[in-house]
N, C-alpha and C positions, 0 to 999 in steps of 0.2 A: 638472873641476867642472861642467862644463856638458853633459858626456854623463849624469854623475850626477844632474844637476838633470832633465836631460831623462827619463832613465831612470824617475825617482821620479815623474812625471807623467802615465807610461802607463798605463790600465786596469789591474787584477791580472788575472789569468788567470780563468776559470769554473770556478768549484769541482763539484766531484763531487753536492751537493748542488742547487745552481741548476741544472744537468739536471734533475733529478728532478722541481722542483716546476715547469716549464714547462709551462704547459695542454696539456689534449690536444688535438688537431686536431679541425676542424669535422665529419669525417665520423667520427673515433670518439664525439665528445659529442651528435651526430645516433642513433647506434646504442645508445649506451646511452639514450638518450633514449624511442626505440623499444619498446626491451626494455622501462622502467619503464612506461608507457603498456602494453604487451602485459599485463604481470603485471596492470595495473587494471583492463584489458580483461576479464580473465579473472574476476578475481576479481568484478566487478561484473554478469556473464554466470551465474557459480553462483550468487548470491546473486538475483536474478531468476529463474533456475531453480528456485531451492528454495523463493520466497515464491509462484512459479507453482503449482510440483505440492502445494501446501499448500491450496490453496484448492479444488483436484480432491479430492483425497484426502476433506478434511471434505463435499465435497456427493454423492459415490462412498457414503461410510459411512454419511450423512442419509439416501440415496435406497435404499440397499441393493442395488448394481446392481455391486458385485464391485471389485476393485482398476485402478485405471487403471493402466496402464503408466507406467513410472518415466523412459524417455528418452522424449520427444514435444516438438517444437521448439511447440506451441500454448502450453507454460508458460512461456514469456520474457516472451511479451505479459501474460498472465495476471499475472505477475507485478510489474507496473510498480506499479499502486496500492498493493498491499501495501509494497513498497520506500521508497515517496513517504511513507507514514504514517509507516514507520521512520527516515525522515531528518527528518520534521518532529521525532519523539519523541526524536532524538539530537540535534537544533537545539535542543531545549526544554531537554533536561538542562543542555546546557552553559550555556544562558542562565541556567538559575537554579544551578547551581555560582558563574558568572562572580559572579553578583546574592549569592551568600551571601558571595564576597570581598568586594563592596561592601560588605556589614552590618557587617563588619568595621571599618572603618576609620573614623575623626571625621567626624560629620557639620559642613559649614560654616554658618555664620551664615543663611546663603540657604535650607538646608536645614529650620533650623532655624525658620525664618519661615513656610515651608510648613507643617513640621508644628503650629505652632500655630493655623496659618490653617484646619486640616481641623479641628482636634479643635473649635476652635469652630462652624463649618460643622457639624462631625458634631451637637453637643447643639442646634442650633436648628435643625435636622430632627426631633432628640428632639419639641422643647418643639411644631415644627408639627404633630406627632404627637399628643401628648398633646390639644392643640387641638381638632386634628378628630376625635378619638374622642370627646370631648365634645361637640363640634355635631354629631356623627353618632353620637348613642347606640343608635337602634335598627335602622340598618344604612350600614357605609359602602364606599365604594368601593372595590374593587380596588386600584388602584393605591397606597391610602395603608397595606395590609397588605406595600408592600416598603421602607417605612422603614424602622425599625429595620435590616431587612438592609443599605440606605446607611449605617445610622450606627455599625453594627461594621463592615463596607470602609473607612470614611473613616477610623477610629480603629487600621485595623492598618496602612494608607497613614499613617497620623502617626507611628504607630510606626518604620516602617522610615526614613521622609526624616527623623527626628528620631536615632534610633539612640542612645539614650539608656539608661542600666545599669537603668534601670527599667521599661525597656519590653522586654524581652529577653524576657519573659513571652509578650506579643501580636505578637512579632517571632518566636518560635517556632512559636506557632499559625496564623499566616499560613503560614508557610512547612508547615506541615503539614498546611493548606489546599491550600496551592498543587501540593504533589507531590502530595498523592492523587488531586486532579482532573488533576494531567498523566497518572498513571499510568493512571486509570481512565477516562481522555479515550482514549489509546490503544488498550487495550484495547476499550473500545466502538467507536472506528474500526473495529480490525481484525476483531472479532464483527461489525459491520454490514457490512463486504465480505463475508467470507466465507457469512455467512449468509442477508442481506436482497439485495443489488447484484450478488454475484457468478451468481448463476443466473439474474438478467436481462441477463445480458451477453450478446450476440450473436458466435458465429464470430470474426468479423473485430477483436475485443477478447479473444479468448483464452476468452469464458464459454461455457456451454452452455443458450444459450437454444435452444430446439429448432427447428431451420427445414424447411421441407417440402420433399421432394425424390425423384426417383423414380431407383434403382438398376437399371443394369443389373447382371444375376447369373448367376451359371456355375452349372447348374444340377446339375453332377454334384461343387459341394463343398458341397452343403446337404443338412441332413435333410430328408423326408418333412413332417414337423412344420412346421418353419419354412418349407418351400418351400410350405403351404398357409395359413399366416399371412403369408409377404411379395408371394407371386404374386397373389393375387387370383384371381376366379372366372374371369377372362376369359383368364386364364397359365397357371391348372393344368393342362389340359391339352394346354398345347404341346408342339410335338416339339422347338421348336429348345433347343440348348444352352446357349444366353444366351439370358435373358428380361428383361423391364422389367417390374420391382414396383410394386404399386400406391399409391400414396401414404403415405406413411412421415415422421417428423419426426426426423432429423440430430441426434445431443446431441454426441456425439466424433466426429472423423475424425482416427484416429490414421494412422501408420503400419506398425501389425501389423492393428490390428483397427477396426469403427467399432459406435456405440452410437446402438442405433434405439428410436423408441418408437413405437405407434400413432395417438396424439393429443398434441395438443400441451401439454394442462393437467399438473398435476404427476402424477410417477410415484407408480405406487401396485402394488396386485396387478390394480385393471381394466386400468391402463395400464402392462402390464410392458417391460423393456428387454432386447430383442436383439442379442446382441454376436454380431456378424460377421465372418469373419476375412477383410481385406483383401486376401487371395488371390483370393476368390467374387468380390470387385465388378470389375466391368470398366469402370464410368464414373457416373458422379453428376450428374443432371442437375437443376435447380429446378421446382418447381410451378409450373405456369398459374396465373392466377387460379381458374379452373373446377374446377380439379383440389382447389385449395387450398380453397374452399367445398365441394364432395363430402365430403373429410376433415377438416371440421370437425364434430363432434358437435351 
């Protein structure tokens, strides 16, 4: 009896399954850890690349100066603010998803104190309304032309903290307020990078603000043509093989090719843009001050 007693008080043995589900070790959940971190890496490296070459492309097609190249490491940076507006506009979505669950649901007592506390708020901005149109018959101020707009915000704000089967009306219209100016909130961000911000960006942000700079150039991979518009009168006719061009304004510095203009104001047909194939330059140097007021028009 007492081997059996003893017997029955030992641990049971490890099943086939308790293997199985024992953690993994600290350097395989380190590796997989890695891996997952790699794949966001990646994935958030394309998506930067692609909000980059988006913003070349549309000021390439604006300016009329030919296709940028599709690999160049300058669209990562280029790409950060576009990215930022898309996270804000994917922050926005879900906060007003999250907000139509709230409409959803019973409003409480508290809630409900609010919303009658606006809608009165709302008609005695009416009635100071009505007021001062009256003592200002034959002109009034600025500022008392954005009442009424407080007094339907306050009244679609009662609506929603009220949540009421009868306000579903101006609980719908608010929200159909609210997304069009989210959608068209982004939409104008990203039309105003791309169009207004991004070609005042400088180099060192990814844009093609155009900076002054003088090239040294191989003189036997250039036309004729362009070697008498990049040399200068004082280059033309030199013997050596490599010359130094005379003052020129920088818009790309790719890696196959670079995009040159003569002045720095916007491209046009007086101020066209020369693509140079990155074999020619042998060194990229910045403007003096001196050099920089010469090549200003």
């Amino acid at each position: 009896m007492l081997l059996l007693q003893r017997g029955s008080m030992m641990p049971p043995p490890e099943s086939e399954t308790t293997k199985q589900s024992e953690p993994r070790s600290t350097p395989e959940a380190l590796i997989g850890r890695l891996g997952a971190l790699r794949d966001g890496l990646l994935l958030l490296a394309g998506v930067l690349y692609l909000f980059g070459y988006i913003p070349w492309a549309i000021y390439a097609l604006t300016n009329k100066i030919g296709l940028v190249p599709v690999l160049d490491a300058q669209y990562f940076t280029a790409g950060i603010v576009p990215a930022l507006i898309f996270l804000l506009f994917a922050l926005s979505v879900r906060m007003l998803r999250a907000f139509q669950k709230w409409l959803k649901g019973a409003a409480s007592k508290k809630n409900e104190t609010v919303a009658k506390i606006l809608v009165g708020v709302a008609f005695a901005i009416m009635l100071v309304f009505g007021a001062l149109k009256l003592f200002f018959r034959k002109g009034s101020l600025e500022w008392i032309s954005w009442m009424p707009y407080f007094f339907i915000a306050l009244l679609l704000l009662a609506a929603f903290f009220g949540r009421a089967k009868g306000d579903r009306v101006m609980q719908l219209l608010g929200l159909f307020l609210i997304w069009s100016y989210t959608i068209l909130g982004a939409l104008w961000l990203i039309l105003g990078y791309n169009l207004e911000l991004f070609p005042r960006l400088p180099a060192e942000l990814g844009g093609p603000r155009p900076r002054c700079a003088h090239l040294d150039l191989d003189r036997s991979q250039l036309s004729a043509e362009t070697l008498r518009q990049l040399a200068g009168n004082s280059a033309a006719s030199a013997d050596q093989p490599v010359f130094r061009s005379a003052p020129v304004y920088l818009i790309f510095d790719g890696s196959d090719y670079v995009l040159l203009a003569a002045r720095p104001d916007s491209l046009s047909p007086t101020n066209p843009v020369y693509r140079v194939r990155k074999d020619a330059v042998r060194g990229i140097f910045p403007c003096d001050s001196q050099a920089i007021k010469s090549a200003t028009p």
